[in-house]
C-alpha positions in Angstrom: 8.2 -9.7 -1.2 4.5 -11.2 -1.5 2.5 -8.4 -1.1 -0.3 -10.5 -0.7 0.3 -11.3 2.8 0.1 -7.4 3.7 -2.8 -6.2 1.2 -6.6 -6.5 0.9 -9.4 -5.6 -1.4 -12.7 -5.9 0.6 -15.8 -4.2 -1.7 -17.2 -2.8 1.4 -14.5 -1.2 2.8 -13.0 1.9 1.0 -14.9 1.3 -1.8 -13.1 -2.0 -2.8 -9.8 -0.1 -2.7 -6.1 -2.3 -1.9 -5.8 -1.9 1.5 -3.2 -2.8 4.2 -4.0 -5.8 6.4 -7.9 -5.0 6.0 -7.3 -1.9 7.9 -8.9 1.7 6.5 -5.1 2.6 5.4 -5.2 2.1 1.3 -2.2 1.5 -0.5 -2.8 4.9 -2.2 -2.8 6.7 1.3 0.4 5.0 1.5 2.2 6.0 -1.8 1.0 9.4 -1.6 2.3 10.0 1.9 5.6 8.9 0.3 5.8 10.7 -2.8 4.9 14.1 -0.6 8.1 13.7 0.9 7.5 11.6 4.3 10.2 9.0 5.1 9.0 5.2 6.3 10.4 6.9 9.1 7.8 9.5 9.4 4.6 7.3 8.3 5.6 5.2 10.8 5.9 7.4 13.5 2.4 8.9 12.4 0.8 5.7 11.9 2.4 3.2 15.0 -0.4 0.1 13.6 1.8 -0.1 10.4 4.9 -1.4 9.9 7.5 -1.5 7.4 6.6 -5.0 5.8 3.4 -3.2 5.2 5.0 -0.1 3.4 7.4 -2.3 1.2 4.1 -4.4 0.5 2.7 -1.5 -0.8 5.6 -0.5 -3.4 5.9 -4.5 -4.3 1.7 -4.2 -4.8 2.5 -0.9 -7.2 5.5 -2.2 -8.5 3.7 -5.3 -9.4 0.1 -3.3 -11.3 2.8 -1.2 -13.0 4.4 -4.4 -14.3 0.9 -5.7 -15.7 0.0 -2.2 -17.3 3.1 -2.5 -19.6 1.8 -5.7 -21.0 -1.7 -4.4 -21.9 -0.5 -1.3 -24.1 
């Protein structure tokens, strides 16, 4: 997937943080909700303005920053 469709970094808008589709919802909010235990199912019920291309954009974008950390150590 080509995250790059689905995520944005705008400096004034969460402080510069990826975001989803230059909405307020980070990529952060997004992998957190996940790793508490909420299902795609769940976020998107909770959050009806995302969809799941945007929730698979988000684990390609970590998948992706996780690949270029491995290279600098």
């Amino acid at each position: 997937m080509d995250y790059r469709q689905f995520i944005t970094i705008e400096p004034g808008k969460r402080s510069g943080k990826p975001c989803i589709r230059g909405l307020r919802v980070t990529v952060y909010d997004v992998l957190d909700w996940l790793s508490s235990g909420m299902s795609e199912a769940d976020i998107l019920a909770d959050y009806p303005y995302l969809t799941l291309d945007d929730i698979r954009a988000c684990l390609a974008f970590a998948a992706d920053r996780e690949k270029s950390l491995a290279f600098i150590n």
